[in-house]
Structure formats: structure tokens, C-alpha cells
Chimera marker file (.cmm) of the C-alpha trace (Angstrom):
<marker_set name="trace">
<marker id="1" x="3.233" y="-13.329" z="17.804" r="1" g="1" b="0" radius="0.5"/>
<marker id="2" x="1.925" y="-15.888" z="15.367" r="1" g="1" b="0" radius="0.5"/>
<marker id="3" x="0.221" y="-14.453" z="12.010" r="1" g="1" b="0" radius="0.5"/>
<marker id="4" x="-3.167" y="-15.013" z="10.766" r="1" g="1" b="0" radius="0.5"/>
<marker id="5" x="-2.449" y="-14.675" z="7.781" r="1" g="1" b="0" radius="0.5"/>
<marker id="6" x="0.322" y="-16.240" z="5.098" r="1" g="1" b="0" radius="0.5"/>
<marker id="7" x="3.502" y="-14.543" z="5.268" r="1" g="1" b="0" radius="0.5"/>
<marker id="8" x="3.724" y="-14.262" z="1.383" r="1" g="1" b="0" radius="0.5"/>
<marker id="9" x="-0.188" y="-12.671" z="1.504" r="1" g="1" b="0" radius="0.5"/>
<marker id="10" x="1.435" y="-9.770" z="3.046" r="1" g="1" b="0" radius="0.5"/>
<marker id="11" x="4.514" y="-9.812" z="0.739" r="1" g="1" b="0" radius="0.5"/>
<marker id="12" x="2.111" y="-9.813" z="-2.829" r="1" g="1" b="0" radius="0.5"/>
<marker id="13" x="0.079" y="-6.758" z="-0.748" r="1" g="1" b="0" radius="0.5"/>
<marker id="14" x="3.425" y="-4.636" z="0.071" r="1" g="1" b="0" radius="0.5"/>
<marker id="15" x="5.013" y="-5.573" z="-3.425" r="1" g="1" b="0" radius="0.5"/>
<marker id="16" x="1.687" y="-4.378" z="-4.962" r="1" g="1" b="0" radius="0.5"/>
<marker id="17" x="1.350" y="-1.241" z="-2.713" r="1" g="1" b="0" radius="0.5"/>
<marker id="18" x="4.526" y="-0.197" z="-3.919" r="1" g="1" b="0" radius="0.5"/>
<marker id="19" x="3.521" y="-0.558" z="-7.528" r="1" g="1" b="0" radius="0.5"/>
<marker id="20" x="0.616" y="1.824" z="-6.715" r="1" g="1" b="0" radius="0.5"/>
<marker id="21" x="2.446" y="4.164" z="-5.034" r="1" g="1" b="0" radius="0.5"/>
<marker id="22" x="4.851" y="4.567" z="-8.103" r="1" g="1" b="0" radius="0.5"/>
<marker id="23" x="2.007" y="5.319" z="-10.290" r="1" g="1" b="0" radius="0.5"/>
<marker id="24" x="0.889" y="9.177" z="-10.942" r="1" g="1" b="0" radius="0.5"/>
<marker id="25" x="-2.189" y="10.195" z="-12.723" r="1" g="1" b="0" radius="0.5"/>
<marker id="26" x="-2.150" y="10.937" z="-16.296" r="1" g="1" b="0" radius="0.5"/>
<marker id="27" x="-1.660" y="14.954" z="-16.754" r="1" g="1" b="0" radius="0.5"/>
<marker id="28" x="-4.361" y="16.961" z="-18.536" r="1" g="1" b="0" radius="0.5"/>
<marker id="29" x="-3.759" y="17.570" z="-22.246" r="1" g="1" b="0" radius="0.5"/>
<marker id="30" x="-5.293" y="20.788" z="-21.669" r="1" g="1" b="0" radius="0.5"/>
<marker id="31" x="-3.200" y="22.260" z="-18.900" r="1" g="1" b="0" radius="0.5"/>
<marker id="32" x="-0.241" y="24.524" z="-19.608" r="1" g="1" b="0" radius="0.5"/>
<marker id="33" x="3.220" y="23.229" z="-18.380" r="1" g="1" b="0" radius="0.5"/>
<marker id="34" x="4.885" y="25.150" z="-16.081" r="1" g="1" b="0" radius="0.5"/>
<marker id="35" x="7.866" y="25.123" z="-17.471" r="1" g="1" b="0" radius="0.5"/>
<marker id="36" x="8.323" y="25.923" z="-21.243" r="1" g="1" b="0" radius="0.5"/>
<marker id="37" x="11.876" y="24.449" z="-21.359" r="1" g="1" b="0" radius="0.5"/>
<marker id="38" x="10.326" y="20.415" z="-20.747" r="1" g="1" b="0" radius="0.5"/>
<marker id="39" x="8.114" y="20.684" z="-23.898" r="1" g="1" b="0" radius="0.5"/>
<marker id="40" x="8.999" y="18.409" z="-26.859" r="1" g="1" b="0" radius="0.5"/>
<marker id="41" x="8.777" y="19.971" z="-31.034" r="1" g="1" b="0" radius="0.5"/>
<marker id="42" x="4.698" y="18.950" z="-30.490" r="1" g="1" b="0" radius="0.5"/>
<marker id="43" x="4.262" y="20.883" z="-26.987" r="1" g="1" b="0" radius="0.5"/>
<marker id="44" x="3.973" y="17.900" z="-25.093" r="1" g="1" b="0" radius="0.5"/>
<marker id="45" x="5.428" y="17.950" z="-21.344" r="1" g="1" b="0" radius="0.5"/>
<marker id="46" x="8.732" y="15.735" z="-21.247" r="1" g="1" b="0" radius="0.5"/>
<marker id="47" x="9.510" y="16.521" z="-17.975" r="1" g="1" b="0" radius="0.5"/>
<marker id="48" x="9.954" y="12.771" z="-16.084" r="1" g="1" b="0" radius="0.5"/>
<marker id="49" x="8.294" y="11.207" z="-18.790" r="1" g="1" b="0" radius="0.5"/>
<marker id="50" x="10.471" y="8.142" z="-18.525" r="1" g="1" b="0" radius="0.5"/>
<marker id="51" x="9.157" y="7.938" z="-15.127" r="1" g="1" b="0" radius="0.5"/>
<marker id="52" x="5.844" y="8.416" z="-15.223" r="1" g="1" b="0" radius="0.5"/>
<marker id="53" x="3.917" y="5.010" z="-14.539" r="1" g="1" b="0" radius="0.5"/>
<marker id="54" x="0.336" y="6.195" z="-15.121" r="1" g="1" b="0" radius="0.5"/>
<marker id="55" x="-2.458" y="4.499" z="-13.245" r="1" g="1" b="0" radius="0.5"/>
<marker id="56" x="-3.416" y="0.722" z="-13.261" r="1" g="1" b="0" radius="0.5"/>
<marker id="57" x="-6.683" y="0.603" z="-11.661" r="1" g="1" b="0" radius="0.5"/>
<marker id="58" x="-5.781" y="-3.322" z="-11.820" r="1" g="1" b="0" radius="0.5"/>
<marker id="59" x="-2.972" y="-3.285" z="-9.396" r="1" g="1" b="0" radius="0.5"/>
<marker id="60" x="-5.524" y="-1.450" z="-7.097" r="1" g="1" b="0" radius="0.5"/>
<marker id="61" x="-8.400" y="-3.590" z="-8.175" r="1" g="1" b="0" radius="0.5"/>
<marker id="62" x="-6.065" y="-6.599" z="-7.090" r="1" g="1" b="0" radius="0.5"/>
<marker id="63" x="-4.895" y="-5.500" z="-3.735" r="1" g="1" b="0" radius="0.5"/>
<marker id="64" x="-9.233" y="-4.720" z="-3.214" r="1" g="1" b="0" radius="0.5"/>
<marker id="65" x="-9.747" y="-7.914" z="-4.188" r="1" g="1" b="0" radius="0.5"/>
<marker id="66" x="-7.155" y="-9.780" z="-1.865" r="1" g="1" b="0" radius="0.5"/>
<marker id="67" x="-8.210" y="-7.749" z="0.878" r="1" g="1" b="0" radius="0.5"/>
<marker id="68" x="-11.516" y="-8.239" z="0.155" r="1" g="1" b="0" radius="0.5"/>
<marker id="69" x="-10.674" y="-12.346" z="0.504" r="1" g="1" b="0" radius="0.5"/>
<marker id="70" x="-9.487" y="-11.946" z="3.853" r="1" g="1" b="0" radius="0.5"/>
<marker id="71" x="-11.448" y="-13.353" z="6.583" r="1" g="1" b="0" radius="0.5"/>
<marker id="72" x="-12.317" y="-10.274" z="9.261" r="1" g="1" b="0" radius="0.5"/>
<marker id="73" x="-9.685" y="-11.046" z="11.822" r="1" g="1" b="0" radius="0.5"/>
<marker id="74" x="-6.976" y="-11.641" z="8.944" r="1" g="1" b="0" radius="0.5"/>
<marker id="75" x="-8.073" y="-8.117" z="8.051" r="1" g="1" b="0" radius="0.5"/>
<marker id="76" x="-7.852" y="-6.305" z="11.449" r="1" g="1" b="0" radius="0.5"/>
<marker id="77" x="-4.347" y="-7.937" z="11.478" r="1" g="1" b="0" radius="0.5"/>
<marker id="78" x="-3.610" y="-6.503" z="8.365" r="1" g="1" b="0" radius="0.5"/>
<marker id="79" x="-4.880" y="-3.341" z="9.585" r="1" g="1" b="0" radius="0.5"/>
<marker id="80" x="-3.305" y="-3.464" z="12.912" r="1" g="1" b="0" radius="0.5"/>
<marker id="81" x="-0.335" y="-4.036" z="11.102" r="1" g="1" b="0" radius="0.5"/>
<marker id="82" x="-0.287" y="-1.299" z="9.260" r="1" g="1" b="0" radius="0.5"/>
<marker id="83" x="-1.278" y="0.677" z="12.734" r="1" g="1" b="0" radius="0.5"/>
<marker id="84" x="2.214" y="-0.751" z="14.424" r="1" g="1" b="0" radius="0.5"/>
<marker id="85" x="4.062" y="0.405" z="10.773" r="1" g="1" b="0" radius="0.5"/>
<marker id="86" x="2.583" y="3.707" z="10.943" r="1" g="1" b="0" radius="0.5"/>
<marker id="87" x="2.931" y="4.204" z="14.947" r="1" g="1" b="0" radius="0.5"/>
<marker id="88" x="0.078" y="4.275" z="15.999" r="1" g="1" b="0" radius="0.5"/>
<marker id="89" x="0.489" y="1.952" z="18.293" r="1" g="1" b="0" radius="0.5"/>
<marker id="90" x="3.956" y="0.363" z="19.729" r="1" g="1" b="0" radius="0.5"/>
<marker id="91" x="4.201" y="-3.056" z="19.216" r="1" g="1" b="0" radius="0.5"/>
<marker id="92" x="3.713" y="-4.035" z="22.745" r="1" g="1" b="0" radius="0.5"/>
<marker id="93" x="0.615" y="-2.240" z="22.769" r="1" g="1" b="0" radius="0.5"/>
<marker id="94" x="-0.675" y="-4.994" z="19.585" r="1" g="1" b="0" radius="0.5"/>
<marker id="95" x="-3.493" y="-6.389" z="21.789" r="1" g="1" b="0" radius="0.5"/>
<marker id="96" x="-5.158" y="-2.873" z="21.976" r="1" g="1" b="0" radius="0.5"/>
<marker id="97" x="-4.270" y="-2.439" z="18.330" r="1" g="1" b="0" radius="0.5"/>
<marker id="98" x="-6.195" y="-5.905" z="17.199" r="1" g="1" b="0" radius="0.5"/>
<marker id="99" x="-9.240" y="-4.558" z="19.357" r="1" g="1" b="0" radius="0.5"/>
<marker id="100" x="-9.606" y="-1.821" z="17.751" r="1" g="1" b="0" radius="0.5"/>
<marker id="101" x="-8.888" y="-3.572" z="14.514" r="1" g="1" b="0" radius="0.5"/>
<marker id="102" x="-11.343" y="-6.068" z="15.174" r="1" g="1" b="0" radius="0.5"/>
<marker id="103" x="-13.940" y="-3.035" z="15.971" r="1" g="1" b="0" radius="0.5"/>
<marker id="104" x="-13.509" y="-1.451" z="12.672" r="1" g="1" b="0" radius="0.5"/>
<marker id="105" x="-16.220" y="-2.842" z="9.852" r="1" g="1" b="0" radius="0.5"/>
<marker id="106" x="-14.466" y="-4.554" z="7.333" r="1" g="1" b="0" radius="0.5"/>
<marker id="107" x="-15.139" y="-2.266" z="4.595" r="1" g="1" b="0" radius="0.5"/>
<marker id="108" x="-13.991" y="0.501" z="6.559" r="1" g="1" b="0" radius="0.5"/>
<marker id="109" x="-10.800" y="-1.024" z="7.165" r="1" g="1" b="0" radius="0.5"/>
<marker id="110" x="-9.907" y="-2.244" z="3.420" r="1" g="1" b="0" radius="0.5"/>
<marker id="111" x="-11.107" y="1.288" z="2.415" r="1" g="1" b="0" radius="0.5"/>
<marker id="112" x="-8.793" y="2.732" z="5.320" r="1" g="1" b="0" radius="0.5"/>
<marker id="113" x="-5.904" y="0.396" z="4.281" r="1" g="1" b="0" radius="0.5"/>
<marker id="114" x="-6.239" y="1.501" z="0.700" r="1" g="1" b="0" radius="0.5"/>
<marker id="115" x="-6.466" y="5.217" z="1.383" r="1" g="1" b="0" radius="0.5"/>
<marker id="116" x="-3.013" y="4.967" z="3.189" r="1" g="1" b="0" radius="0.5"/>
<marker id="117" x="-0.216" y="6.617" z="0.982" r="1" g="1" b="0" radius="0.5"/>
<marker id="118" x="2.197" y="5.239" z="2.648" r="1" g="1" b="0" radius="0.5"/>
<marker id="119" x="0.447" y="1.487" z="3.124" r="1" g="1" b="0" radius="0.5"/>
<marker id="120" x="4.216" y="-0.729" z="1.535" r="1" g="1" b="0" radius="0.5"/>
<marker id="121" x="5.937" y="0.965" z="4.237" r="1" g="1" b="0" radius="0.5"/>
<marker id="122" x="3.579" y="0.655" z="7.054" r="1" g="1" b="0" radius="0.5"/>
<marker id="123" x="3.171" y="-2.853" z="6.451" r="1" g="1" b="0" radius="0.5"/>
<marker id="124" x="6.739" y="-3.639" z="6.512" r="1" g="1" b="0" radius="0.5"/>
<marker id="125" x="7.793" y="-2.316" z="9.435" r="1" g="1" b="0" radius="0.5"/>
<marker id="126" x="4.839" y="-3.463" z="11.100" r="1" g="1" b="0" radius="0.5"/>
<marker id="127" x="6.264" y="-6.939" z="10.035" r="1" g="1" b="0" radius="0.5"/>
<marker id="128" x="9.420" y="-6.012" z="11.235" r="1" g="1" b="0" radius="0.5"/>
<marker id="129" x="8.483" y="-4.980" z="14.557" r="1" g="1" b="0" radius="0.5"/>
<marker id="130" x="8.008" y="-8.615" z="14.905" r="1" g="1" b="0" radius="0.5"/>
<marker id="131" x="10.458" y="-10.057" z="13.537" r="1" g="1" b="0" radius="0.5"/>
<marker id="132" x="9.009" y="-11.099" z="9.988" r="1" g="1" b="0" radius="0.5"/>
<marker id="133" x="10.612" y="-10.083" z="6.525" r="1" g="1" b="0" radius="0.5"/>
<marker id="134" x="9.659" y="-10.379" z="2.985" r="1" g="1" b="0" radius="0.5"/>
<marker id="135" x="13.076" y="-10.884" z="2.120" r="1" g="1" b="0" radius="0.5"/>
<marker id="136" x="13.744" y="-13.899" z="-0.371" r="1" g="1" b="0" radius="0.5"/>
<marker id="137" x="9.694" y="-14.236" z="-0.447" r="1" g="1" b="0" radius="0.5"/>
<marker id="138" x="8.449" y="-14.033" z="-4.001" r="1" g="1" b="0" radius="0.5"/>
<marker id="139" x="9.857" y="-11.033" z="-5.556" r="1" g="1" b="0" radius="0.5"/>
<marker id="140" x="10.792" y="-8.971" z="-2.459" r="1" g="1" b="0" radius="0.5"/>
<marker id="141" x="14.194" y="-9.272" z="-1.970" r="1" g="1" b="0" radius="0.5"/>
<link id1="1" id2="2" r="1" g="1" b="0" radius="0.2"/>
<link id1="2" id2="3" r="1" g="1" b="0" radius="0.2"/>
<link id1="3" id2="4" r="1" g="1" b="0" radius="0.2"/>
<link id1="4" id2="5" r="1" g="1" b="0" radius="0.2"/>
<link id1="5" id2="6" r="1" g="1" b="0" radius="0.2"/>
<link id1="6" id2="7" r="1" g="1" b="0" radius="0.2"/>
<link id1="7" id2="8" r="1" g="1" b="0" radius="0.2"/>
<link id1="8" id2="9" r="1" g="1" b="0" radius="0.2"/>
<link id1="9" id2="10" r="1" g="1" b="0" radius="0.2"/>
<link id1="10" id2="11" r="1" g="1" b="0" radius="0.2"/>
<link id1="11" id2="12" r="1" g="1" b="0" radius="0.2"/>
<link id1="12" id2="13" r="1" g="1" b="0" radius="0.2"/>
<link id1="13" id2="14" r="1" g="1" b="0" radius="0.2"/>
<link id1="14" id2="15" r="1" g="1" b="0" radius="0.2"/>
<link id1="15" id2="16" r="1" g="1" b="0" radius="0.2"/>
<link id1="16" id2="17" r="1" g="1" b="0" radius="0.2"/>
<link id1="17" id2="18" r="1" g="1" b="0" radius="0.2"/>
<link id1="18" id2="19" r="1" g="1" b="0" radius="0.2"/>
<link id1="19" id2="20" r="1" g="1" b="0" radius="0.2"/>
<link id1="20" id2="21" r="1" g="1" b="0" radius="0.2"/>
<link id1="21" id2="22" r="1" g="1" b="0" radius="0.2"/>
<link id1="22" id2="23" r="1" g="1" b="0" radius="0.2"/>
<link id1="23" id2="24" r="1" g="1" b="0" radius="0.2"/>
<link id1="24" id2="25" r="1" g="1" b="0" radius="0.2"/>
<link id1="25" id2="26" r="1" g="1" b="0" radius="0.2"/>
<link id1="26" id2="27" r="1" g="1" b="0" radius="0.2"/>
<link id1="27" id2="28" r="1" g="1" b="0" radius="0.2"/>
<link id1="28" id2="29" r="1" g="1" b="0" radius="0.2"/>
<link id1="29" id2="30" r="1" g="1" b="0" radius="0.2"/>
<link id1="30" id2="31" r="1" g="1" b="0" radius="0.2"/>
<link id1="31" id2="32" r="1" g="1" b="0" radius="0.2"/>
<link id1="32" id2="33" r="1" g="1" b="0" radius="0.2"/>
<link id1="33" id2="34" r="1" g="1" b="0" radius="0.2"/>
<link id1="34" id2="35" r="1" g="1" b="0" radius="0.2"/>
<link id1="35" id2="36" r="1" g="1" b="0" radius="0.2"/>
<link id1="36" id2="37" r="1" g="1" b="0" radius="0.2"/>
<link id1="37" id2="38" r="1" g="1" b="0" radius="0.2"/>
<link id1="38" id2="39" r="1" g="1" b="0" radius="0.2"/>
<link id1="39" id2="40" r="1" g="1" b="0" radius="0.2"/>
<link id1="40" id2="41" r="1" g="1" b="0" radius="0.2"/>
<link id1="41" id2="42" r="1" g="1" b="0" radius="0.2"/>
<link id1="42" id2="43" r="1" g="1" b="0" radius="0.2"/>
<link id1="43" id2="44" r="1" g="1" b="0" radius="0.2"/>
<link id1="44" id2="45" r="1" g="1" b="0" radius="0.2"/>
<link id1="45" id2="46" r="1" g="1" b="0" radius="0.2"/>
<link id1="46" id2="47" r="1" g="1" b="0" radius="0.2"/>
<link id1="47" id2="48" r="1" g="1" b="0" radius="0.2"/>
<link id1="48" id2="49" r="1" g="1" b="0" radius="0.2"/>
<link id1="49" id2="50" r="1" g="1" b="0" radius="0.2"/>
<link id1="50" id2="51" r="1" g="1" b="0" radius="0.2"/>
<link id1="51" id2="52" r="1" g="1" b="0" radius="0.2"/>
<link id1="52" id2="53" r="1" g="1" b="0" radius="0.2"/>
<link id1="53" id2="54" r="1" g="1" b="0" radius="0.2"/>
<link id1="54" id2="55" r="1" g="1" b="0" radius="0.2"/>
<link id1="55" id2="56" r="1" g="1" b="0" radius="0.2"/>
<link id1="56" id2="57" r="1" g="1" b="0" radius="0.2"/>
<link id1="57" id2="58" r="1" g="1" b="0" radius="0.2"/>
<link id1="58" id2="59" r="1" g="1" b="0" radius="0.2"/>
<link id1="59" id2="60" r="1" g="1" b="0" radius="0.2"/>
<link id1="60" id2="61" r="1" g="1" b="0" radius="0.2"/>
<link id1="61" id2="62" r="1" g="1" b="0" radius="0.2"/>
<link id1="62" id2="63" r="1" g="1" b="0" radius="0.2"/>
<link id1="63" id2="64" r="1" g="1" b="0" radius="0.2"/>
<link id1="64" id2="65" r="1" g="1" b="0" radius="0.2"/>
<link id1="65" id2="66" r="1" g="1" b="0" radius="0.2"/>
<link id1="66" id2="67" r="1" g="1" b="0" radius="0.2"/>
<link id1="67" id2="68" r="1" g="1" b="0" radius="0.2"/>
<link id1="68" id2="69" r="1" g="1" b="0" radius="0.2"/>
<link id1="69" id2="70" r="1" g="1" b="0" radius="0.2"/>
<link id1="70" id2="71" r="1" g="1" b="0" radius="0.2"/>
<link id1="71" id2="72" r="1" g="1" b="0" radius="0.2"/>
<link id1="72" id2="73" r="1" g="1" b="0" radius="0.2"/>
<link id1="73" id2="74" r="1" g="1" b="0" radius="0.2"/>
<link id1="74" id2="75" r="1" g="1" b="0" radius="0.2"/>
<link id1="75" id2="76" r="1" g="1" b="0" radius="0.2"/>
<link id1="76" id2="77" r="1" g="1" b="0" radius="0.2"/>
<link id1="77" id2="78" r="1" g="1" b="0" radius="0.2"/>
<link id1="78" id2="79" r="1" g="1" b="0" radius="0.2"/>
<link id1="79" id2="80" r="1" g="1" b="0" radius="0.2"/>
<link id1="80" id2="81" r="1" g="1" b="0" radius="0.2"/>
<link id1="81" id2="82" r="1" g="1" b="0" radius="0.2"/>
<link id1="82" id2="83" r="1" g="1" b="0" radius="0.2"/>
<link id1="83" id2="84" r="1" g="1" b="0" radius="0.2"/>
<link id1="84" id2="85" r="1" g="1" b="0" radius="0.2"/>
<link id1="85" id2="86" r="1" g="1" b="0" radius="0.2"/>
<link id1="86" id2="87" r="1" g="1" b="0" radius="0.2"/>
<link id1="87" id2="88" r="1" g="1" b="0" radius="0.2"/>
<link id1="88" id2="89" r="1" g="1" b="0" radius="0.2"/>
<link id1="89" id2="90" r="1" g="1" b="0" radius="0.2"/>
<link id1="90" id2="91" r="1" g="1" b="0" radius="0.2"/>
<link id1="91" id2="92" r="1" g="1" b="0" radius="0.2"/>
<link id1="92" id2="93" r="1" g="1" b="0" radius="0.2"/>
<link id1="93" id2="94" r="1" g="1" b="0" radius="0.2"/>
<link id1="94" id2="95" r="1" g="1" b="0" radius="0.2"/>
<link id1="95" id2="96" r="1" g="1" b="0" radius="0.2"/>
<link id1="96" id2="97" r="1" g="1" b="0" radius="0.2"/>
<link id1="97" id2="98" r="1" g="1" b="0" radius="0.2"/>
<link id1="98" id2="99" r="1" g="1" b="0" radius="0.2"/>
<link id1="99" id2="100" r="1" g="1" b="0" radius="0.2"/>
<link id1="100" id2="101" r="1" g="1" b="0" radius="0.2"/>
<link id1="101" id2="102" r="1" g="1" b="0" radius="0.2"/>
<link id1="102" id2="103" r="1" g="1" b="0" radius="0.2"/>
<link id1="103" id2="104" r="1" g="1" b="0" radius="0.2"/>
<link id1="104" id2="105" r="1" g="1" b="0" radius="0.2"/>
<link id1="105" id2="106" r="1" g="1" b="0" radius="0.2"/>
<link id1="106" id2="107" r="1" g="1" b="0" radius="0.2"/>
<link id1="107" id2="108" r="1" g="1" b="0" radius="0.2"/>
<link id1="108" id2="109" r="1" g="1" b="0" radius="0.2"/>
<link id1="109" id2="110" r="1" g="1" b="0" radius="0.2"/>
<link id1="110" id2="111" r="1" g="1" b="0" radius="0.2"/>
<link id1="111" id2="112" r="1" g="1" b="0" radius="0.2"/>
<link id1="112" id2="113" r="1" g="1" b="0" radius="0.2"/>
<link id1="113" id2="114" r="1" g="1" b="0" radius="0.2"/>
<link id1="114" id2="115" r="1" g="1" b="0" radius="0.2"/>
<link id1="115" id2="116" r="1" g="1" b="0" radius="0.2"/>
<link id1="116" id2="117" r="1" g="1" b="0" radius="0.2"/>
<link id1="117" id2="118" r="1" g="1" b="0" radius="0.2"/>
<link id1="118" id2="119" r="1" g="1" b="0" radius="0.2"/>
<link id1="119" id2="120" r="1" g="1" b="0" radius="0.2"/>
<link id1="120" id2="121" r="1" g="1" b="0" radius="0.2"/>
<link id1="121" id2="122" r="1" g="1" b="0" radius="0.2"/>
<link id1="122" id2="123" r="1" g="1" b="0" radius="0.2"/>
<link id1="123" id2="124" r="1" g="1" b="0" radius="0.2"/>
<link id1="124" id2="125" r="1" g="1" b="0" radius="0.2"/>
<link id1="125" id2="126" r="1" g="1" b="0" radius="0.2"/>
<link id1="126" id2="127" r="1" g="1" b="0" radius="0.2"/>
<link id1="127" id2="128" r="1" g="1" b="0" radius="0.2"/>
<link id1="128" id2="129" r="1" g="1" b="0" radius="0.2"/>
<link id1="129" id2="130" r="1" g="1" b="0" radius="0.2"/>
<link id1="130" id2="131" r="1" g="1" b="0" radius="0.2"/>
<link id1="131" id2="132" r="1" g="1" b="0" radius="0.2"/>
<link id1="132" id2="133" r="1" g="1" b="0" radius="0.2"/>
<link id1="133" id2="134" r="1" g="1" b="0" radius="0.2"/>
<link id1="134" id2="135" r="1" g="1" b="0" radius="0.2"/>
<link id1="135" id2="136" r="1" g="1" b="0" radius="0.2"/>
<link id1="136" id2="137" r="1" g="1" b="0" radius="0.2"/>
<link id1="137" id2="138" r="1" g="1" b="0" radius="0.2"/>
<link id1="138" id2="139" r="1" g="1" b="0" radius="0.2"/>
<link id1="139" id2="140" r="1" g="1" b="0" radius="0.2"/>
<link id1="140" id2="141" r="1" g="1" b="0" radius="0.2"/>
</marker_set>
């Protein structure tokens, strides 16, 4: 299989889905801890504080936005992709996976792609089913 799209398109979109994946929403001020034992001298939570990234609505706004530049059949391959990743479908059933790809509105599809908590991971072994790697590209190594 030949890609539609760049290689390194798919690397920035994994190495960004990661980056939202790592991020958690802020925690309410107003809600009590559960446990008493995590709370600093002011009563704040300190529980995984040093690894808490809270959210970047630019890394999300970015991966939109690159999606969003795709043209429709570089988008049902990103979508199939993710569909292979996932296992949804095999790899030898890709054909069937592009048509229904290709079937989906593109809206529907970047919405789909970004509602996927797992969407790093699906992408990359959807790559690797066929033989492509982000390894040595950009900052995936």
C-alpha cells in the first residue's frame, strides 16, 4: 500500500495525540479530595501534581486544524487507519475499510478521529500493519 498522505503528517498527528492524551482536566477548587493525607499546609490536592499536564485546547485545536487540511480521501485514510489500529478491520480487509472511510462526511470523521481516546495508538499500529514507522521521523523516535 502506498499512502496518501506524508509519512511525517501522520507522525506530527500521533506525536500530538499523545500530548492530548497526557493531559487531564483541571480539578475543581471546590471539590473535596478524597484523600486528606495528599493535601498541602493550604488544602490544596498534591496528589500527582507533578504529573498533571492540564488541558491545551491548542494541541487539540492543532491536530483539528491539520485534519481539517486534509483533502477527503487523505482523511478516510487517516480514518481507515485508525480503523486497522483499532481492529476494526484486518489489514487485508483495507479496501472495505477505505469505503467506508470514504462514505463517512468529513466532519464526521475528524470529529470521530478526535473523539478516539486511544487515537496515538490506533494510528500507529495501523501504520505498522503496513509496514510504516515513525521511528527517526521528527521527534518520534
Amino acid at each position: 500500500m502506498e499512502l496518501l498522505t506524508p509519512l511525517e503528517t501522520y507522525c506530527r498527528l500521533i506525536l500530538r495525540a499523545r500530548e492530548m492524551e497526557a493531559q487531564v482536566p483541571a480539578q475543581d477548587p471546590d471539590e473535596d479530595p478524597d484523600n486528606v493525607d495528599d493535601l498541602d499546609d493550604e488544602g490544596e490536592d498534591q496528589s500527582l501534581s507533578v504529573l498533571s499536564d492540564e488541558l491545551n485546547t491548542g494541541v487539540e485545536e492543532e491536530m483539528r486544524a491539520t485534519l481539517d487540511d486534509l483533502a477527503d480521501d487523505q482523511l478516510a485514510e487517516t480514518l481507515a487507519l485508525a480503523w486497522v489500529g483499532r481492529g476494526t478491520f484486518d489489514a487485508s480487509e483495507w479496501e472495505d475499510a477505505m469505503a467506508e472511510a470514504n462514505d463517512t462526511d468529513p466532519e464526521s470523521a475528524i470529529d470521530e478521529l478526535m473523539d478516539m481516546p486511544l487515537l496515538a495508538s490506533y494510528l500507529d499500529a495501523g501504520l505498522a500493519a503496513f509496514d510504516f514507522s515513525c521511528e527517526g521521523i521528527g521527534q518520534i523516535d
